[in-house]
C-alpha positions as CSV (number, residue, x, y, z in Angstrom):
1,X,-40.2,3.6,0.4
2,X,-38.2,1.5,2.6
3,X,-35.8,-1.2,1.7
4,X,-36.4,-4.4,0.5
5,X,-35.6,-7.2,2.9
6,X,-32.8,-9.5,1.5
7,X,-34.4,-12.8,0.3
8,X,-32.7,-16.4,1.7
9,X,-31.2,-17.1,-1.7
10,X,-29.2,-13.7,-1.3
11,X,-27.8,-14.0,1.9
12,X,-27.1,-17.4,1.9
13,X,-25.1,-16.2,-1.3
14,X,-23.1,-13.8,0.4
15,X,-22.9,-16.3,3.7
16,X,-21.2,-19.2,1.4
17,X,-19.0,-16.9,-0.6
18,X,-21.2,-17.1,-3.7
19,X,-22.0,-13.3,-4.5
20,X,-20.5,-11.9,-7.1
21,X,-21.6,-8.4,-6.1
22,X,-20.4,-7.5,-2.8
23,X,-21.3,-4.2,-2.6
24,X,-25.2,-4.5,-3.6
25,X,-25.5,-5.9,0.0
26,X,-22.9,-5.1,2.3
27,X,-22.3,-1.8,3.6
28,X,-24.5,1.8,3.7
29,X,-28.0,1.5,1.7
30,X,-30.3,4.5,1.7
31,X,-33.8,4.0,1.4
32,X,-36.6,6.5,0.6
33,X,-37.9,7.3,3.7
34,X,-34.2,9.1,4.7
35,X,-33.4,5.3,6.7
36,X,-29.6,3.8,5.7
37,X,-29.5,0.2,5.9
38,X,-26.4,-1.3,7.0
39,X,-25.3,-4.8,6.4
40,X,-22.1,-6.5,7.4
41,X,-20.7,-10.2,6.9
42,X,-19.0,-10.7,10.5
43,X,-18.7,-14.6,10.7
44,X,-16.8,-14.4,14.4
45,X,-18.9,-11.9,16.2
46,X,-21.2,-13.0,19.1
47,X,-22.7,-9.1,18.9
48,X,-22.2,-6.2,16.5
49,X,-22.9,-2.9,16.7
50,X,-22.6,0.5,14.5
51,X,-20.5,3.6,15.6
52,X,-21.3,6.4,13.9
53,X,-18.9,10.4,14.8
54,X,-21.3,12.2,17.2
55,X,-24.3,10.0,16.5
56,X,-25.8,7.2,19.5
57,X,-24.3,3.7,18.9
58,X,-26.4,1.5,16.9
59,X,-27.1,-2.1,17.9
60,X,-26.9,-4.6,14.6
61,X,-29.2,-7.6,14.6
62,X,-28.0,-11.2,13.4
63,X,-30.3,-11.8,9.9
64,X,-28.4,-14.9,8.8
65,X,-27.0,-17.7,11.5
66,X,-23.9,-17.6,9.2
67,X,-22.9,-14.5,10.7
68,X,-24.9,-11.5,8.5
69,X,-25.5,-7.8,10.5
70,X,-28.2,-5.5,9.8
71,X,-29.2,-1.9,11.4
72,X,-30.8,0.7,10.4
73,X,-30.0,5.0,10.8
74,X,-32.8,7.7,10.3
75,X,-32.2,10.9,9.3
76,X,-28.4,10.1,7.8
77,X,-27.5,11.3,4.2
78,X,-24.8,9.3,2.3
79,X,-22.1,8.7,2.5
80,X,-21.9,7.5,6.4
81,X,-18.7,7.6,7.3
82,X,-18.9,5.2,10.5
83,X,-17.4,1.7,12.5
84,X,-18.5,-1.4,13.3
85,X,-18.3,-2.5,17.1
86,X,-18.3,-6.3,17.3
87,X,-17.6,-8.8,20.5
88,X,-16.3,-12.3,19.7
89,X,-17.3,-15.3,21.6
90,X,-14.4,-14.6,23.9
91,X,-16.3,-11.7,24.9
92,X,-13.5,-9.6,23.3
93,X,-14.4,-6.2,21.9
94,X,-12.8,-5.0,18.5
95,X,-13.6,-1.9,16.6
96,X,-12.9,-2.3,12.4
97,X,-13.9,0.1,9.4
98,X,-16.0,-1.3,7.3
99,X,-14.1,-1.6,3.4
100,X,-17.9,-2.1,1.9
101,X,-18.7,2.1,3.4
102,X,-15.7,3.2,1.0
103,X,-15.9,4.0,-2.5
104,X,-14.0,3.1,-5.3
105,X,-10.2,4.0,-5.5
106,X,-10.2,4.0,-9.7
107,X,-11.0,7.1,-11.0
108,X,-13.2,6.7,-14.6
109,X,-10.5,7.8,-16.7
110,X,-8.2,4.8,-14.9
111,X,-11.1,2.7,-15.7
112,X,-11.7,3.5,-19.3
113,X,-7.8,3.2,-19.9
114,X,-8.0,-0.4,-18.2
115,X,-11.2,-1.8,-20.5
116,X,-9.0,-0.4,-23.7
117,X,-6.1,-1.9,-22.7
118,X,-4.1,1.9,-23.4
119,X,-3.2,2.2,-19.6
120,X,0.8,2.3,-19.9
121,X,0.7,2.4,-15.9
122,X,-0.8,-0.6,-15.1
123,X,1.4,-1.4,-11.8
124,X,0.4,2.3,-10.2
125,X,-3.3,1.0,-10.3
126,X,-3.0,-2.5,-10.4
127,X,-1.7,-4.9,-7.2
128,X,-1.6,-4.0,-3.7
129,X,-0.7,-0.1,-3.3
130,X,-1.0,0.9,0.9
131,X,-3.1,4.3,0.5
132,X,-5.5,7.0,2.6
133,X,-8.8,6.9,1.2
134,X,-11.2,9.0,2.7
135,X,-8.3,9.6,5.3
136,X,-8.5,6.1,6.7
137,X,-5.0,4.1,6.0
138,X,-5.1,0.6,3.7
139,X,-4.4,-1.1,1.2
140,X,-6.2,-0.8,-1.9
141,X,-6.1,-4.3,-4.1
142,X,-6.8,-4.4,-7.9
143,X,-6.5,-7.6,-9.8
144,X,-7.4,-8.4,-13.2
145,X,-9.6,-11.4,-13.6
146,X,-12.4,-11.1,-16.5
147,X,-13.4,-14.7,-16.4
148,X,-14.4,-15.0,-12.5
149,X,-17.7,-15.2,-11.0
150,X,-16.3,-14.1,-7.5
151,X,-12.8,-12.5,-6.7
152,X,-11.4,-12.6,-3.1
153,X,-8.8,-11.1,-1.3
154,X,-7.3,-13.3,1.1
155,X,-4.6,-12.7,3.5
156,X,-2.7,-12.7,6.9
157,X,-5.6,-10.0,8.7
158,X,-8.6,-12.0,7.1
159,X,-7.9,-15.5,8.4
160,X,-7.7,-16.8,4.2
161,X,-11.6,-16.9,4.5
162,X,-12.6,-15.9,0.8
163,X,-15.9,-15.5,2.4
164,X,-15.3,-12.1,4.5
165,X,-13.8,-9.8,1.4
166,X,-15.2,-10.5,-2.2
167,X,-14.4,-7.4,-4.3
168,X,-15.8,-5.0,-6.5
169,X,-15.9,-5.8,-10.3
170,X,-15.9,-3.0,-12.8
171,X,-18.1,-4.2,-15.3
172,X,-17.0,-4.0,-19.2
173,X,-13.0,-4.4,-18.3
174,X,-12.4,-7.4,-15.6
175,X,-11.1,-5.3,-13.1
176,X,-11.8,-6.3,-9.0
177,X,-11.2,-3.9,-7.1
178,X,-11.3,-3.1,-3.1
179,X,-9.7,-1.1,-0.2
180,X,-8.9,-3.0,2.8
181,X,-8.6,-0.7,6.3
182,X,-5.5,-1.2,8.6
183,X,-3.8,-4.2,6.4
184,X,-0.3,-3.9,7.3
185,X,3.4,-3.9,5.5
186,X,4.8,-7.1,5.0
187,X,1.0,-8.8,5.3
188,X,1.1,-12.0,3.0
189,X,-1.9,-12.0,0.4
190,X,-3.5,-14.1,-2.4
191,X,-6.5,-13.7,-4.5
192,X,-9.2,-16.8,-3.9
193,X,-11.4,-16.8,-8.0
194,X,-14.4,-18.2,-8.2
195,X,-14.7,-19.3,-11.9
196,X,-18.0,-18.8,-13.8
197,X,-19.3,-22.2,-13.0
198,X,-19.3,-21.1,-9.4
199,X,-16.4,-23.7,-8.8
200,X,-13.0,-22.6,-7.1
201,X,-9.4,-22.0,-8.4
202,X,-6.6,-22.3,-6.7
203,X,-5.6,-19.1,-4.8
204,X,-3.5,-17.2,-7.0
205,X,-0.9,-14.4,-6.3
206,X,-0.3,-11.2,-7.8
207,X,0.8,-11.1,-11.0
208,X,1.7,-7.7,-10.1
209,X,3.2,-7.7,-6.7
210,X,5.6,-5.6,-5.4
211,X,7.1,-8.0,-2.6
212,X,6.9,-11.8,-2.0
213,X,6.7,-13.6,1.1
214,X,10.7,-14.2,2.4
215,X,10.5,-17.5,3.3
216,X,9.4,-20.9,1.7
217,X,7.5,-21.8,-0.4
218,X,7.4,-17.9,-1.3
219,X,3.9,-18.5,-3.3
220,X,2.5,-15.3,-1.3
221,X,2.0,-12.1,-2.2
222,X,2.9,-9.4,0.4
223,X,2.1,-5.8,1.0
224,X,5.3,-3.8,0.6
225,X,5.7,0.1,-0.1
226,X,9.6,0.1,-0.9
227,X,10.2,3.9,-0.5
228,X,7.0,5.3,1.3
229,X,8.6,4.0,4.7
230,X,11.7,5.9,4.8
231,X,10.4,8.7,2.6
232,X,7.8,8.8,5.9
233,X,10.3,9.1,8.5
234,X,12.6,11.9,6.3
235,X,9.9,14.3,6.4
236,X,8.6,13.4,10.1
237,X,12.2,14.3,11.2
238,X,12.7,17.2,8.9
239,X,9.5,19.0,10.2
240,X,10.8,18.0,13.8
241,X,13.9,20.1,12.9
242,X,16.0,17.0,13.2
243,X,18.8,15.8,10.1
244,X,17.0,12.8,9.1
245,X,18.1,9.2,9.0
246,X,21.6,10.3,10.9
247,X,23.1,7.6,12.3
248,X,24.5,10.1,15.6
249,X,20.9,10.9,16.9
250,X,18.0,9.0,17.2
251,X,14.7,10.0,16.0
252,X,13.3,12.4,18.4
253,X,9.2,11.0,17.2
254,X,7.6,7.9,17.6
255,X,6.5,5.3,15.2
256,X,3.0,6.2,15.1
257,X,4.3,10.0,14.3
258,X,6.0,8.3,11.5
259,X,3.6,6.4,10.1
260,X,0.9,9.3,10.4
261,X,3.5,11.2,8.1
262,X,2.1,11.6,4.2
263,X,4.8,10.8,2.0
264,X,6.1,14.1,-0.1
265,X,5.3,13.1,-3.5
266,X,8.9,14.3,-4.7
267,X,10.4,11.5,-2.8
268,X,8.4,8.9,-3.9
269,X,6.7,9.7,-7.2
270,X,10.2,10.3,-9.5
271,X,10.1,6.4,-8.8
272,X,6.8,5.8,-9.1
273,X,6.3,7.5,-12.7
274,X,9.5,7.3,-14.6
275,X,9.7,4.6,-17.1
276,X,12.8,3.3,-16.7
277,X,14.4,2.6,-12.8
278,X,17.4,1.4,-12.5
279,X,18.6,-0.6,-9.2
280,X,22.4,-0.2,-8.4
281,X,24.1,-2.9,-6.6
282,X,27.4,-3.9,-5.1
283,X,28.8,-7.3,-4.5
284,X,30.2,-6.8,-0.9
285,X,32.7,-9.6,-1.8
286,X,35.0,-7.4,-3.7
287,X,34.6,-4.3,-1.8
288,X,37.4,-3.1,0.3
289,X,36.0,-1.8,3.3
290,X,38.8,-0.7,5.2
291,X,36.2,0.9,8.5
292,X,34.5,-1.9,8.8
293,X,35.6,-2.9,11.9
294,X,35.1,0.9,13.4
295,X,32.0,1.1,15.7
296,X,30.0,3.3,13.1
297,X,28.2,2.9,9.9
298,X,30.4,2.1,7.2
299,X,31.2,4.7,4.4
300,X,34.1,3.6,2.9
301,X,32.7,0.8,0.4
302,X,30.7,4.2,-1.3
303,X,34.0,5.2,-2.4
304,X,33.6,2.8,-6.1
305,X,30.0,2.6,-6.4
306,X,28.4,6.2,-6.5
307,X,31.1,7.5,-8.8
308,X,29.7,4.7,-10.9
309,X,26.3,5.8,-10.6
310,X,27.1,9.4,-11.5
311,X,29.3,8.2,-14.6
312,X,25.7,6.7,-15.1
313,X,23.5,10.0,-14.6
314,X,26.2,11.7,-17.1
315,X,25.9,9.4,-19.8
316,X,21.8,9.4,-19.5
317,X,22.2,13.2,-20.0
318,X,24.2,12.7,-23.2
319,X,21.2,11.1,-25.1
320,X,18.7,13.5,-23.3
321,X,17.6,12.0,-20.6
322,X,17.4,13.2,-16.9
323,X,17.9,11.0,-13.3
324,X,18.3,11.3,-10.1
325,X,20.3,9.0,-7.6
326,X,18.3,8.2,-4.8
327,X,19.0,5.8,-1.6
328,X,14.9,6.0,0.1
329,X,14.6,2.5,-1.0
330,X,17.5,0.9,0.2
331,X,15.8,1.0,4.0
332,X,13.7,-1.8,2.3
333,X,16.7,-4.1,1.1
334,X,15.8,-7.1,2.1
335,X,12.5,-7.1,0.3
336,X,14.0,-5.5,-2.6
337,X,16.3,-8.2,-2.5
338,X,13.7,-11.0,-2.1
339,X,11.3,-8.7,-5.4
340,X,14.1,-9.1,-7.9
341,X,16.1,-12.1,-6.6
342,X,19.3,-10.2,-5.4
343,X,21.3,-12.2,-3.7
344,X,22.6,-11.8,0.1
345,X,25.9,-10.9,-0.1
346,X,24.9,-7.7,-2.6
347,X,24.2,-4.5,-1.4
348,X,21.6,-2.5,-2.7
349,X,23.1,1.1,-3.2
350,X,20.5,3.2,-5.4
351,X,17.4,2.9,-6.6
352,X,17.7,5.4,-10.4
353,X,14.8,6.6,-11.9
354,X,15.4,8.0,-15.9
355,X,13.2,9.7,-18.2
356,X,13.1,12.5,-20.4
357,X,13.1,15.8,-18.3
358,X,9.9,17.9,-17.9
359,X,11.7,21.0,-17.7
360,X,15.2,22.6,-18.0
361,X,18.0,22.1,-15.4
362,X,19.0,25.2,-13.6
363,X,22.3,25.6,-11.8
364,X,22.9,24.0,-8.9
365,X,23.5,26.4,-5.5
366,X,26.2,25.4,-3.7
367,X,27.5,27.1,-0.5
368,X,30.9,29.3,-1.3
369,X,34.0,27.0,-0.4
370,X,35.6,28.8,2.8
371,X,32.2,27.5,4.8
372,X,33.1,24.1,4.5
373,X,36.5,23.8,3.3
374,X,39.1,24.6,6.6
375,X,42.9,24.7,6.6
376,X,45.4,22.2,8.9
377,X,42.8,20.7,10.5
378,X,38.5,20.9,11.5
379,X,37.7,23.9,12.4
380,X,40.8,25.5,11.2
381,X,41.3,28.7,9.5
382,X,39.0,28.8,6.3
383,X,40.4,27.6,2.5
C-alpha cells in the first residue's frame, strides 16, 4: 500500500530541529505499490527537484512552508542512487547529494565493538574521517553522545543550522553517525546536542579531532586527512610516470586528477593502524643550514635528524618491534603543528609508525655500486 502522509507534528519536528530520527523521514522510502517517496529538508530553496542516472527529472513539491520536499518515483527498487536539483531565491541553480540516500558507514562488527566498549580503534571510526562511500567523496562524522535527544553536525558548508543535518543514532551504544557529500579539508565543524529534555547544549567540538581551526579562539573542529593529501598526489604522479613530489618538475596533472586519486593503503594505513606513532621534530634554531640561502629546497639541515631517526628504527628492532620512517605527513605541517601544539620555529621531519611486525624482514635490494657510485667527478668512470 502506499505511504503514509507525514502528520504536522512530524514535520514540524524535523522543520524546528526536533527529530531525533533523521532518517525515518528524510531521504528514499519505498512503499508497496513499487512508488519511493523522497523527502528532503532544503530551508533555502525557492524550487527542488530530483535527478535521478538515466531517469526524467522529478519535480519536488513544498509539504512544509519551513522548507520540507517531497516526490515520488514509480517503478524504482532501492537503493536510489540520485541528486537533488534546487534554485534559491536568487534564482541560482545548485545540484547536492542527498547524505539521508546513503547508508551507514559502520559495519555491525564496529558497532558491537562500540556498545561493548572493546573497540581499541576508536579514532579510525570515530571523528571526522574524509571517505568514498558508495563512490561519492565526504566526510563521514561519528560522535559519541548517549544522552542526547538530537545530534547535529554543524559546520562551514551547512551555514551552523543544526536544523539541515541531524544524524543517525545507533541504538543500544550512543553512537551518531552520518556522511556528509563534498565537505571539504580544512572545513571547521562542531556538533549542535539536543539534550533529552529537548533543550540545547552548547556546540561542542570533537573530542576526537584530527585538526583544529588555526586561528582564535580555535574552539572548532576541522576536517583534516594529514597523509591522504600527499599520499594522493605520490601515486597520481607515479601512474603519470613522473618522480613524485620532486622539487625540479612540476606535476604534469591537475588538482582534480589528484584529488580523484585513491590513496594506496600502504602509504597511509602503517599510520593509521600502528599503535604507537611517533612524530620527529627539529628545532630549526639550532640547525646549521649552510644552503639556505641557495635558490633550491634545502637538504642540508637532514644531515642530524634522520640519522637520529634511524638510531631510533634500530633500537625499536632490538626489543622486537618494526617501523618505518615516513615524510607523507609533513606536506600537512602546519596542521600538524596546530593538532599537537608544535611550535613555529620546529620542523616536522617524520611522522614513525611502530608495532610488532606481521611478518619477517627480507633483505633489502639494492642496485650494485658502479651504477651510482662514479670516479673524479658525475658521470665519471664507474667505482
Amino acid at each position: 500500500m502506499p505511504l503514509t502522509p507525514l502528520s504536522s507534528d512530524v514535520m514540524d519536528a524535523i522543520v524546528a530541529g526536533q527529530h531525533g530520527d533523521p532518517f525515518a523521514v528524510l531521504g528514499p522510502h519505498a512503499g508497496s505499490d513499487g512508488t519511493v517517496r523522497v523527502r528532503a529538508f532544503l530551508p533555502a530553496a525557492r524550487a527542488a527537484a530530483l535527478l535521478i542516472p538515466g531517469g526524467p527529472v522529478t519535480p519536488l513539491r513544498s509539504i512544509h512552508p519551513g522548507g520540507l520536499w517531497e516526490g515520488e518515483v514509480p517503478g524504482r527498487p532501492l537503493p536510489l542512487a540520485y541528486r537533488l536539483r534546487l534554485v534559491d531565491d536568487q534564482g541560482r541553480i545548485t545540484e547536492i547529494e542527498d547524505p539521508y540516500r546513503f547508508p551507514s558507514t559502520l559495519s555491525g562488527y564496529d558497532l558491537h565493538l562500540l556498545g561493548e566498549g572493546t573497540h581499541f580503534r576508536l579514532f579510525e571510526r570515530l571523528g571526522a574521517h574524509p571517505i568514498r562511500h558508495e563512490g561519492v567523496a565526504g566526510v563521514r562524522f561519528a560522535v559519541w553522545a548517549p544522552n542526547a535527544r538530537r545530534v547535529s553536525v554543524v559546520g562551514d558548508w551547512n551555514g551552523w543550522d543544526g536544523r539541515t543535518q541531524p544524524m543517525r543514532l545507533h541504538p543500544g551504544n550512543g553512537i551518531w553517525e552520518l556522511f556528509v557529500p563534498a565537505v571539504p579539508l580544512d572545513a571547521r565543524y562542531k556538533y549542535e546536542i539536543l539534550g533529552r529534555d529537548g533543550g540545547l547544549l552548547a556546540l561542542k567540538s570533537d573530542p576526537v579531532a584530527f585538526a583544529f581551526e588555526p586561528d582564535e579562539p580555535r574552539t572548532a573542529s576541522a576536517v583534516a586527512d594529514l597523509s591522504g593529501f600527499a599520499a594522493k598526489r605520490y601515486a597520481a604522479q607515479a601512474k603519470n610516470g613522473e618522480n613524485p613530489w620532486n622539487t625540479i618538475d612540476p606535476p604534469g596533472i591537475d588538482a582534480a586528477t589528484i584529488e580523484r586519486t585513491p590513496p594506496p593503503p600502504h602509504l597511509t594505513e602503517p599510520i593509521a593502524k600502528a599503535p604507537v606513532v611517533l612524530v620527529i621534530c627539529v628545532d630549526l634554531k639550532f640547525v646549521a643550514s649552510m644552503d639556505q640561502d641557495l635558490e633550491r629546497v634545502g637538504v642540508v639541515s637532514g644531515a642530524s635528524i634522520y640519522p637520529f631517526a634511524w638510531n631510533v628504527l634500530m633500537a625499536a628492532r632490538h626489543e622486537g618491534f618494526a617501523g618505518t620512517i615516513t615524510t607523507l605527513a609533513t606536506a600537512q605541517e602546519p596542521k600538524i603543528q596546530a593538532l599537537l601544539g608544535i611550535p613555529s620555529h620546529v620542523a616536522v621531519c617524520a611522522v614513525m609508525p611502530l608495532g610488532r611486525p606481521v611478518r619477517t624482514l627480507t633483505k633489502l635490494k639494492r642496485k650494485p655500486v658502479s651504477e651510482f657510485a662514479m670516479r673524479e667527478r658525475w658521470g665519471g668512470e664507474a667505482l
